[in-house]
DRENDO-1510 file (C-alpha; in Angstrom, 1 decimal, always signed):
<recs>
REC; n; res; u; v; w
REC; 1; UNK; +27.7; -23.7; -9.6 .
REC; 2; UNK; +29.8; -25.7; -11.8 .
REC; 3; UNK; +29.7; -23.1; -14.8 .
REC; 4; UNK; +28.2; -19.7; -15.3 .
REC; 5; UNK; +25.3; -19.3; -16.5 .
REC; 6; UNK; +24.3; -17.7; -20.2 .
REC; 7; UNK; +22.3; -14.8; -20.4 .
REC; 8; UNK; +19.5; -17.0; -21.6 .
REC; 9; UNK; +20.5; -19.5; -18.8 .
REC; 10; UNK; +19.0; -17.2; -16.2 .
REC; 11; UNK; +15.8; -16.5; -17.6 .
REC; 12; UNK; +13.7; -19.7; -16.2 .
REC; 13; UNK; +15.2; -19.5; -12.9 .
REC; 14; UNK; +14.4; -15.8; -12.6 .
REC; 15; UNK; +10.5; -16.7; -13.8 .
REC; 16; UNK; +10.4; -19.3; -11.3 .
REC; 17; UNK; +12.1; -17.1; -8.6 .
REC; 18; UNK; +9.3; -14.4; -9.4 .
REC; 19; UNK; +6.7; -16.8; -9.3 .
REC; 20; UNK; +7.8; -18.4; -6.0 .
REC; 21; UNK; +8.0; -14.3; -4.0 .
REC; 22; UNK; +5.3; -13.4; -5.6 .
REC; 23; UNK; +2.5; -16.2; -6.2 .
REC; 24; UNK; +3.5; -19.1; -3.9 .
REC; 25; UNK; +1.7; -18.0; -1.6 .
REC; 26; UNK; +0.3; -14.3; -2.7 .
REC; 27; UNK; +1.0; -11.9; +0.3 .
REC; 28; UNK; -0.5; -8.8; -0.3 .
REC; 29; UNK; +1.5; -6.7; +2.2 .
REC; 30; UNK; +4.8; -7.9; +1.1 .
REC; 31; UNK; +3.8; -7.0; -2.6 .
REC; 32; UNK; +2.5; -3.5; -1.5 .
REC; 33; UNK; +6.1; -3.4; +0.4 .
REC; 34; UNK; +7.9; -4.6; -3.1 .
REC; 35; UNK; +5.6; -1.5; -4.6 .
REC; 36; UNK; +6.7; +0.7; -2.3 .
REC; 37; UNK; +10.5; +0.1; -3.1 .
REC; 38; UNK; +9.6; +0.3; -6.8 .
REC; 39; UNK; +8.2; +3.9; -6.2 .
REC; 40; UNK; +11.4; +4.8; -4.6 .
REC; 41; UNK; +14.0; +3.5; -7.1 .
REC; 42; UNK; +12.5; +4.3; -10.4 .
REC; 43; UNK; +12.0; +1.0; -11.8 .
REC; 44; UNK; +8.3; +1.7; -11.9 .
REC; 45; UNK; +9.4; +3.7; -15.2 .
REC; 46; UNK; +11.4; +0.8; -16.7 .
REC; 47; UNK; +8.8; -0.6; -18.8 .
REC; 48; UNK; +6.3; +2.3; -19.2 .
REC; 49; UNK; +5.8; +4.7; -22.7 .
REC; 50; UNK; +7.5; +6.9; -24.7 .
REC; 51; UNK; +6.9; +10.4; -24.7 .
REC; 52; UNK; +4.4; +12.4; -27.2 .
REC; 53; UNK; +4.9; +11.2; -31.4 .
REC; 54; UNK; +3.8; +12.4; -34.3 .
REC; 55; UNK; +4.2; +16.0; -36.2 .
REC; 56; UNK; +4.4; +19.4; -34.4 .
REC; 57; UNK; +4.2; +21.8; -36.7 .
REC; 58; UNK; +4.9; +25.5; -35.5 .
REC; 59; UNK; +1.9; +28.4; -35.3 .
REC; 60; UNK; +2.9; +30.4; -38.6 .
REC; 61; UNK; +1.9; +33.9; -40.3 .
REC; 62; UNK; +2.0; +35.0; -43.3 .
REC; 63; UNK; +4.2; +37.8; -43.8 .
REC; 64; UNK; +4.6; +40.5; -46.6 .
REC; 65; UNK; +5.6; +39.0; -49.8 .
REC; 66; UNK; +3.6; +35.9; -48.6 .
REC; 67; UNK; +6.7; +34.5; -46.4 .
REC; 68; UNK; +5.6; +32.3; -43.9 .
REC; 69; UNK; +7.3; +33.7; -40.6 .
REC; 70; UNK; +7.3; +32.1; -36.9 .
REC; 71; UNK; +4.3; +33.4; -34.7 .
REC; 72; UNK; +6.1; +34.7; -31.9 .
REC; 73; UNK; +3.5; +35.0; -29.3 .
REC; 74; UNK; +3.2; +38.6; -27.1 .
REC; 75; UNK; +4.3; +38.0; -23.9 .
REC; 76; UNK; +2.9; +40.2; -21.2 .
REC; 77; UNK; +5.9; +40.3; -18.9 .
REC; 78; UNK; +4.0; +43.1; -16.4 .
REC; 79; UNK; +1.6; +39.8; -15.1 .
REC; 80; UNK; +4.6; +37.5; -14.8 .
REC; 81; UNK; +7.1; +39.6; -13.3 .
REC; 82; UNK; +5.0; +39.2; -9.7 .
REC; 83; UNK; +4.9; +35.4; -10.2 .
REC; 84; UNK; +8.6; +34.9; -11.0 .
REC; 85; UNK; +10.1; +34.8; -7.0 .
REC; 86; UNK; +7.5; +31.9; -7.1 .
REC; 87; UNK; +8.5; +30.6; -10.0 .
REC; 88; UNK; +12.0; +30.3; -8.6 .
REC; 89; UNK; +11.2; +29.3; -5.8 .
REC; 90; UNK; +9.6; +26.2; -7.4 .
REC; 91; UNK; +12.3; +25.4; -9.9 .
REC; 92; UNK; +14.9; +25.5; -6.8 .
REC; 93; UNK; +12.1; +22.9; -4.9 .
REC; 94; UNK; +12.2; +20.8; -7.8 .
REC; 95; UNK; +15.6; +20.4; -8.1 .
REC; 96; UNK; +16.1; +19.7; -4.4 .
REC; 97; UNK; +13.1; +17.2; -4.9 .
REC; 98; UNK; +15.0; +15.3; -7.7 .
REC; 99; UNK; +18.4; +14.8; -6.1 .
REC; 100; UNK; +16.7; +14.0; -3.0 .
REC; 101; UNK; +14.8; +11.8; -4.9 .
REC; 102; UNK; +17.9; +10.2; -6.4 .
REC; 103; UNK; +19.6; +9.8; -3.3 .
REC; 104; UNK; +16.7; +7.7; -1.2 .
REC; 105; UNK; +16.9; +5.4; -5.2 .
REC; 106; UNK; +20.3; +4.9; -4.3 .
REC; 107; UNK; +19.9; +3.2; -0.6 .
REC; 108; UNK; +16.5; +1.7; -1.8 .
REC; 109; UNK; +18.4; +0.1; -4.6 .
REC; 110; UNK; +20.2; -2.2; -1.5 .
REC; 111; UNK; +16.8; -2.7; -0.3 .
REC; 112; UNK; +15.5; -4.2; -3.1 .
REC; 113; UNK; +18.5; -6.7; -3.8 .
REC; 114; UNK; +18.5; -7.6; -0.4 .
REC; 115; UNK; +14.4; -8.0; -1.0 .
REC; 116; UNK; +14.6; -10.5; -3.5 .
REC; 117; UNK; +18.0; -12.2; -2.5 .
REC; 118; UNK; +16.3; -13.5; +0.8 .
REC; 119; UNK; +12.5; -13.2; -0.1 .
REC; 120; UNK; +11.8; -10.5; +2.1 .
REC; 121; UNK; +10.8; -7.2; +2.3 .
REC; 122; UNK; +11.6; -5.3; +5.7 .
REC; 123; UNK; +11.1; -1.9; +5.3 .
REC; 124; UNK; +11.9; -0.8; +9.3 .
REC; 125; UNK; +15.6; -0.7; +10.0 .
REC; 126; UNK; +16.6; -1.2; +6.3 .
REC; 127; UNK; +17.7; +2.6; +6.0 .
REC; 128; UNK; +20.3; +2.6; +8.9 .
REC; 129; UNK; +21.5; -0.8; +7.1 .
REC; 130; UNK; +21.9; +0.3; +3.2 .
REC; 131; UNK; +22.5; +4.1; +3.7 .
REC; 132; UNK; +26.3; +4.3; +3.5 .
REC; 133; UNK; +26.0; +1.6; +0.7 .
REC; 134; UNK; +23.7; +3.7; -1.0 .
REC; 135; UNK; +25.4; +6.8; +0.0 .
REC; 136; UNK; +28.7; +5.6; -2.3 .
REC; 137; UNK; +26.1; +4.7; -5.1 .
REC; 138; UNK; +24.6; +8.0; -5.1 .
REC; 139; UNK; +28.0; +10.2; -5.2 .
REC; 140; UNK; +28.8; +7.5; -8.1 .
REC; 141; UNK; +25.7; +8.8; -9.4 .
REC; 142; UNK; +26.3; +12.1; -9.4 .
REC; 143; UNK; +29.9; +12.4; -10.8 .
REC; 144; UNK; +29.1; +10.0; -13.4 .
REC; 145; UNK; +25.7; +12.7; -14.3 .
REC; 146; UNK; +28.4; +15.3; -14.7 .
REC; 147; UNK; +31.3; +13.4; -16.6 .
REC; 148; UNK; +28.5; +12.7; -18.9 .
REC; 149; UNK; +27.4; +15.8; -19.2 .
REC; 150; UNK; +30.7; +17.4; -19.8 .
REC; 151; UNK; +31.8; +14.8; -22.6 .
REC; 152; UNK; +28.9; +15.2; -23.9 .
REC; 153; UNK; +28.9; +19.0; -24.4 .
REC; 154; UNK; +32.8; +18.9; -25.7 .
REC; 155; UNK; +31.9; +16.1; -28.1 .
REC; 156; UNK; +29.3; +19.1; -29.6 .
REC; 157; UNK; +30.6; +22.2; -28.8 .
REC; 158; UNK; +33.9; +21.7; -30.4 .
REC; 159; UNK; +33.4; +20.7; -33.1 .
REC; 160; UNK; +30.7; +23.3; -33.6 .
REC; 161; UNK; +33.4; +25.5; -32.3 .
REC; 162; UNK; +36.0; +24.5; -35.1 .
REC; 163; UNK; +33.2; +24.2; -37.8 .
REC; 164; UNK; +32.2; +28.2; -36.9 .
REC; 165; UNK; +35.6; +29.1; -37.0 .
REC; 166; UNK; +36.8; +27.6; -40.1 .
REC; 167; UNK; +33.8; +29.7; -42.0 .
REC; 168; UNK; +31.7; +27.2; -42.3 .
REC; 169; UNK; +28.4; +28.4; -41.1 .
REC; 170; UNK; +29.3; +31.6; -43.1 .
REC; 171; UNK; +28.2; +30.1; -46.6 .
REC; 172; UNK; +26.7; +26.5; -46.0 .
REC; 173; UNK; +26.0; +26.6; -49.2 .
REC; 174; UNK; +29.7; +26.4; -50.4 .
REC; 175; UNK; +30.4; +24.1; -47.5 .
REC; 176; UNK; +26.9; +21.4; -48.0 .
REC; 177; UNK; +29.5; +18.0; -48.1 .
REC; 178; UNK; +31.9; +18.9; -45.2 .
REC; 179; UNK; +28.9; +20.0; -43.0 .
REC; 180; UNK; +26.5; +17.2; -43.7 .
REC; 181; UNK; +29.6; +14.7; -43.3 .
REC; 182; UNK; +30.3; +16.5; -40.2 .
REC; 183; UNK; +27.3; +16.1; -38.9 .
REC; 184; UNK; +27.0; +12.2; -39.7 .
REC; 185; UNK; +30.0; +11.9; -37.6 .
REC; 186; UNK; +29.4; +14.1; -34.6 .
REC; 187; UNK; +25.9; +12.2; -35.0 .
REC; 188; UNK; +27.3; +8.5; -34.7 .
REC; 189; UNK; +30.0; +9.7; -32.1 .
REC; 190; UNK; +27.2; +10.8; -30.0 .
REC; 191; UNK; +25.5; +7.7; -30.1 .
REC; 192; UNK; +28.7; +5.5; -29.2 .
REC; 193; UNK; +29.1; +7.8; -26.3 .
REC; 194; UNK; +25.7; +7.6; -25.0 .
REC; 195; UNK; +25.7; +3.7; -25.2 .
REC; 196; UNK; +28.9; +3.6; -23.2 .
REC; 197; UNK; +27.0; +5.7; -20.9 .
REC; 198; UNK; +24.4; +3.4; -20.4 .
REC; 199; UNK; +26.4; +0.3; -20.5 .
REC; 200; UNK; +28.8; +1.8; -17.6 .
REC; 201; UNK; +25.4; +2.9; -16.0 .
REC; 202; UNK; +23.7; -0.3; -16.1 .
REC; 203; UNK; +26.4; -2.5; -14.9 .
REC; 204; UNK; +27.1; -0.4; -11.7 .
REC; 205; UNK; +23.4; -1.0; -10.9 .
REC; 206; UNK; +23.2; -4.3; -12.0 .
REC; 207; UNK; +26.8; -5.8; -10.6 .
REC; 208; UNK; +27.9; -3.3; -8.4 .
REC; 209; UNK; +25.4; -2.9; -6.0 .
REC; 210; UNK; +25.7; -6.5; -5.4 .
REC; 211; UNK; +29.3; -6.9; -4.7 .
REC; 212; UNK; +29.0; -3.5; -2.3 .
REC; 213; UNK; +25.9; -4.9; -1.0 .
REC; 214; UNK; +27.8; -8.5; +0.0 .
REC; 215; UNK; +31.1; -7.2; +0.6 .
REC; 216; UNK; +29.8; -3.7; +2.3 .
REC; 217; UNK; +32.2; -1.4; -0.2 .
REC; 218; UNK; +32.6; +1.8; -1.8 .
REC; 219; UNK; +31.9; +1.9; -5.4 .
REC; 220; UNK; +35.1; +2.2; -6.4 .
REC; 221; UNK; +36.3; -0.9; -4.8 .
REC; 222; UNK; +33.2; -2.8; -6.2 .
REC; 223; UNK; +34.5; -1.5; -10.0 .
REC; 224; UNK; +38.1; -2.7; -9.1 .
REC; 225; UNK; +35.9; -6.3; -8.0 .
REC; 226; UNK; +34.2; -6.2; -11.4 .
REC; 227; UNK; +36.7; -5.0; -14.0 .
REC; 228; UNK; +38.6; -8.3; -13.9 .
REC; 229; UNK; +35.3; -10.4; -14.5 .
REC; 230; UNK; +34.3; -7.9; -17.7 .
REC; 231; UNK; +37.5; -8.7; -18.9 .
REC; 232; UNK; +37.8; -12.9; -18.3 .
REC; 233; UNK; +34.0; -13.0; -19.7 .
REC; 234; UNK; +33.4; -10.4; -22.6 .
REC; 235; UNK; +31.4; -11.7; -24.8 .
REC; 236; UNK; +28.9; -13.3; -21.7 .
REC; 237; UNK; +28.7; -10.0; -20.7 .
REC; 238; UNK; +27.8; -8.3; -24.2 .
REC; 239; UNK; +25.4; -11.2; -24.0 .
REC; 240; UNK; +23.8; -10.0; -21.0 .
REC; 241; UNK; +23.4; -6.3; -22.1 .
REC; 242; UNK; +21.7; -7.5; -25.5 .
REC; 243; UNK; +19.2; -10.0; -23.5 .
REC; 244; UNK; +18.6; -7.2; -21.1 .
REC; 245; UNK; +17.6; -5.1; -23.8 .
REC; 246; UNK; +15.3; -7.9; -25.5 .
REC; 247; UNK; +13.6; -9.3; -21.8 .
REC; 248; UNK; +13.4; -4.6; -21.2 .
REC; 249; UNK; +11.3; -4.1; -24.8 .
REC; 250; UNK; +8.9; -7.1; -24.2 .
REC; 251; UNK; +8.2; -6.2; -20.1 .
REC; 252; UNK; +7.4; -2.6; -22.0 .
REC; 253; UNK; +5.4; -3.9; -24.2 .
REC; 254; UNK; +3.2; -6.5; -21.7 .
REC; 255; UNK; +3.2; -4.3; -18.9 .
REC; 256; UNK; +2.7; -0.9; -21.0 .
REC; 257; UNK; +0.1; -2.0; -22.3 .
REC; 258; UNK; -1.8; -3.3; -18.8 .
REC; 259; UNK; -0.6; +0.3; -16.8 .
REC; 260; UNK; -2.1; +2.3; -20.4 .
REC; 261; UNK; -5.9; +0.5; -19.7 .
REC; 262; UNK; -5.6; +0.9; -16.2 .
REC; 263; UNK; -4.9; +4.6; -16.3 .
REC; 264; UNK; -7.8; +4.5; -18.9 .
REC; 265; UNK; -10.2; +3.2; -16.5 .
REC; 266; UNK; -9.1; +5.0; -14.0 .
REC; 267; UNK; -9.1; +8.6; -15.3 .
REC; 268; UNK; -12.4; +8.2; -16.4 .
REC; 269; UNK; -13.8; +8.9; -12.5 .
REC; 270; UNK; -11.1; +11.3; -11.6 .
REC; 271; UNK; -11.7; +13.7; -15.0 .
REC; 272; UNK; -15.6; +13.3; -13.4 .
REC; 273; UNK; -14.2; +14.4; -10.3 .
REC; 274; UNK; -12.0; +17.0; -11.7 .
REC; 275; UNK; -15.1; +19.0; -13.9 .
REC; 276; UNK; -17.3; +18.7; -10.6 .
REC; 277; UNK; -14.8; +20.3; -8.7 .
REC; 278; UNK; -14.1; +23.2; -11.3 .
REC; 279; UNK; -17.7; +24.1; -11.4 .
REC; 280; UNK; -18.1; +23.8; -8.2 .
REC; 281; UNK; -15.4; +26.3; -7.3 .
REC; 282; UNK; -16.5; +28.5; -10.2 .
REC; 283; UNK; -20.2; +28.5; -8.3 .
REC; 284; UNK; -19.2; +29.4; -5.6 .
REC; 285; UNK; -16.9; +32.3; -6.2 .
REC; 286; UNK; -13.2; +30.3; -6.3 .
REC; 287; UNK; -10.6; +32.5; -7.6 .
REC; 288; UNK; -7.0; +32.0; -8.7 .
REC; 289; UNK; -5.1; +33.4; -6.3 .
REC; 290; UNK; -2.1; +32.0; -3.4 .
REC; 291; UNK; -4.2; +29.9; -1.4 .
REC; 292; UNK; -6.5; +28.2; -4.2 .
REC; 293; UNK; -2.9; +27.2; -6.6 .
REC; 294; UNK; -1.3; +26.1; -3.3 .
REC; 295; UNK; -4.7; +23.6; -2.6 .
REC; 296; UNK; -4.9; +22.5; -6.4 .
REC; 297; UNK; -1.0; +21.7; -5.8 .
REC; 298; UNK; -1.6; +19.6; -3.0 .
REC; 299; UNK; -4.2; +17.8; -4.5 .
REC; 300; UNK; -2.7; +17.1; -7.4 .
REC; 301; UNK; +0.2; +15.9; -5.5 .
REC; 302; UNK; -1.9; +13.2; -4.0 .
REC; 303; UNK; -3.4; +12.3; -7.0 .
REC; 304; UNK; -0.5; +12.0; -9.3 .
REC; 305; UNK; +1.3; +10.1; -5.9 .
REC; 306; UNK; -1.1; +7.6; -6.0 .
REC; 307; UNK; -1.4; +7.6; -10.0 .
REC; 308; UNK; +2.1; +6.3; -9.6 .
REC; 309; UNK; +2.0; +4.1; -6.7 .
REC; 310; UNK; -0.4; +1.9; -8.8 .
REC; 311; UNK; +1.8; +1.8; -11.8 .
REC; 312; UNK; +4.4; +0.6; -9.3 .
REC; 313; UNK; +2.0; -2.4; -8.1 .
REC; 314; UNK; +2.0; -3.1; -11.7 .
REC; 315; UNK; +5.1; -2.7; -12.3 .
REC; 316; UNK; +6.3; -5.0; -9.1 .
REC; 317; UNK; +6.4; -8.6; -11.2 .
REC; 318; UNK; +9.0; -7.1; -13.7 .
REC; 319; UNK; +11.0; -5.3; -11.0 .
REC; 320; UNK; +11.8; -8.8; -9.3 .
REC; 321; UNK; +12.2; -10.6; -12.3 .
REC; 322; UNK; +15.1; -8.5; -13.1 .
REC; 323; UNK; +16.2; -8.5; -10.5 .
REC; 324; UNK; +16.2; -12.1; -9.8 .
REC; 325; UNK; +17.8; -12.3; -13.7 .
REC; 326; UNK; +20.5; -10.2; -12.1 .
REC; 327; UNK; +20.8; -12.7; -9.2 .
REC; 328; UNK; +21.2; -15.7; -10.9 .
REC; 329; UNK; +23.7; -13.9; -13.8 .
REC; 330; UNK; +25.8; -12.4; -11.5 .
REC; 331; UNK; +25.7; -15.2; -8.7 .
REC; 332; UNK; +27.2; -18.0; -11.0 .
REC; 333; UNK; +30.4; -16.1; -11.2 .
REC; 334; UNK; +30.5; -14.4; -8.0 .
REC; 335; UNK; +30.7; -16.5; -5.6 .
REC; 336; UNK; +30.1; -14.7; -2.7 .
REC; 337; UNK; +27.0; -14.2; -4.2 .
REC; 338; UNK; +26.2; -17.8; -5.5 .
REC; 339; UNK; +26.5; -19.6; -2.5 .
REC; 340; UNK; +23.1; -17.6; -1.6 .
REC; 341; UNK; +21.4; -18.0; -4.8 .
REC; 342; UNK; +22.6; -21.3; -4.9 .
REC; 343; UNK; +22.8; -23.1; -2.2 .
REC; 344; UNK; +24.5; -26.1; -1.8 .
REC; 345; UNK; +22.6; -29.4; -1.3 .
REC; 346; UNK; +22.2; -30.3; +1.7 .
REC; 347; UNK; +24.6; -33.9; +2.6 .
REC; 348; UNK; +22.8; -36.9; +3.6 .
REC; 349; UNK; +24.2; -38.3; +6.9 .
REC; 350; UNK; +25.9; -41.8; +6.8 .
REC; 351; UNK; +24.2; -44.1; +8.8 .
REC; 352; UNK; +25.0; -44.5; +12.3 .
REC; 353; UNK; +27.7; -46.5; +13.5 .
REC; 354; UNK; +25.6; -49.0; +15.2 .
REC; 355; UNK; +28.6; -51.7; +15.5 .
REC; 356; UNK; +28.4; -55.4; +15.0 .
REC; 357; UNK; +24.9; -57.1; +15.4 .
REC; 358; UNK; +23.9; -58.7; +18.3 .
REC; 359; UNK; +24.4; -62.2; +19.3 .
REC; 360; UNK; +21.3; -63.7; +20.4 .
REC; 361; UNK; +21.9; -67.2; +22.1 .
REC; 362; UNK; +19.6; -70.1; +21.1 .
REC; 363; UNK; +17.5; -70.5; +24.1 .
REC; 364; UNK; +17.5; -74.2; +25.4 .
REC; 365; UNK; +13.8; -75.8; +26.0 .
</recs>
């Protein structure tokens, strides 16, 4: 590459990347494959829906003196008490489940550069390749999980801390300016710390895994690789983030709304399925014990597994086109990088040294 490319720069050679894995010619395993990775890393959630909205009010009662008090519901510990090693038990599964979960994201993330860097998608053998790759990612991970989580509870339990101390929570009344200023502050240094969080987050995904992936380092050694580009280029960089954020709201927005119909049309048969199979239980004598939970578990398992496997086959487009963005970014000023992204032209031989002409002799009639 002559230059590096803008943040907007790589946006029509990503499409056209996309469009050429995916489309030219469709290949229905190797998008299934694609899915499969999505599934695995997470970036099936990228571009899916917020949470619940709207106004929860709480279940209130009406006290003497007509005060409105908070109905605190009776909680009949004698009929939990035998469920709780179960409980437990399930909470401890679930936590296992998520770092596990975490760690295969981190070696899939390898597999899915290495995916759409060569157009390909081999599943078999890619594991013994990208695990100690992915293995350095995923203690990366982890550390940074807990740094975060630290700072984070320091930046709010200090000042708390200092604000209790000082006898402010005593009389708030007395104290309305400091805490409400207070509590501005804490609010906007909270927010400056969690974008630095998911600035450093995204560009470790983004532009680390490629230098460890073509250079086979730690993550430590792909930082000390990237810190010197963040500072030559600072403002290319800022430029990336804000594009990222732009290309991430409208893939939500396309693609949310195409998983949201889907799920539509598809719930309708399994919410059929689901009241035949309550009655049908009920008819025949099904109770709740052991055996029944631990079949509507599995089941349920299945279900939401392959609820989520086809929002990842939706999702698959977006995945590579991000990925390809990152490609093309990242590959004009890495060269290790661009010399795979962009190739170089191939030279066109000189002609063939043939040497001087013949010399035909005038034939004599």
């Amino acid at each position: 590459m002559s230059k590096p490319l803008s943040a907007v720069d790589c946006i029509g050679p990503a499409f056209t990347q996309t469009k050429q894995q995916l489309f030219a010619p469709f290949r229905w395993g190797r998008w299934a494959r694609l899915a499969l990775v999505c599934l695995l890393t997470g970036e099936f959630a990228g571009g899916g829906g917020g949470g619940p909205s709207g106004n929860f009010n709480f279940p209130v009662s009406h006290g003497k003196g007509g005060k409105h008090l908070l109905a605190i519901p009776n909680i009949d510990w004698g009929k939990i008490l035998p469920w709780l090693p179960w409980i437990l038990v399930g909470v401890v599964l679930l936590f296992l489940l998520i770092l596990l979960w975490v760690y295969v994201a981190s070696v899939f993330r390898f597999v899915l550069f290495d995916s759409v860097l060569y157009d390909r998608c081999e599943l078999k053998g890619s594991w013994a390749r990208w695990e100690p790759c992915g293995r350095s990612y995923f203690y990366w991970c982890l550390a940074f999980s807990v740094i975060c989580w630290i700072v984070s509870s320091l930046l709010i339990g200090v000042p708390l801390l200092l604000a209790w101390r000082a006898g402010l929570f005593h009389h708030p009344g007395e104290h309305l300016l400091a805490l409400i200023l207070g509590g501005a502050a804490l609010l906007f240094i909270l927010i400056a710390f969690f974008i630095l969080c998911a600035i450093a987050a995204l560009f470790a995904k983004d532009f680390c895994v490629p230098i460890m992936a073509m250079e086979k380092l730690g993550v430590l050694d792909a930082w000390r690789r990237l810190l010197p580009m963040l500072a030559a280029e600072k403002m290319a960089f800022a430029g990336y983030v804000l594009m990222k954020i732009v290309l991430a709201i409208g893939c939500a927005i396309i693609f949310g709304i195409i998983t949201f119909l889907t799920l539509i049309i598809l719930l309708i048969p399994l919410g059929i399925a689901g009241v035949i199979l309550f009655f049908g239980g009920k008819a025949i004598g099904l109770t709740l014990n052991v055996a029944t939970i631990s079949i509507l578990v599995v089941l349920g398992g299945i279900v939401l597994a392959g609820i989520l496997y086809l929002i990842a086959l939706i999702s698959t487009p977006p995945m590579v086109f991000f990925q390809s963005y990152v490609l093309h970014f990242m590959g004009s000023r890495y060269p290790a990088l661009g010399t795979v992204v962009f190739p170089p032209a191939p030279e066109t031989p000189p002609p063939a040294n043939l040497g001087p002409p013949p010399i035909i002799e005038p034939s004599i009639g």
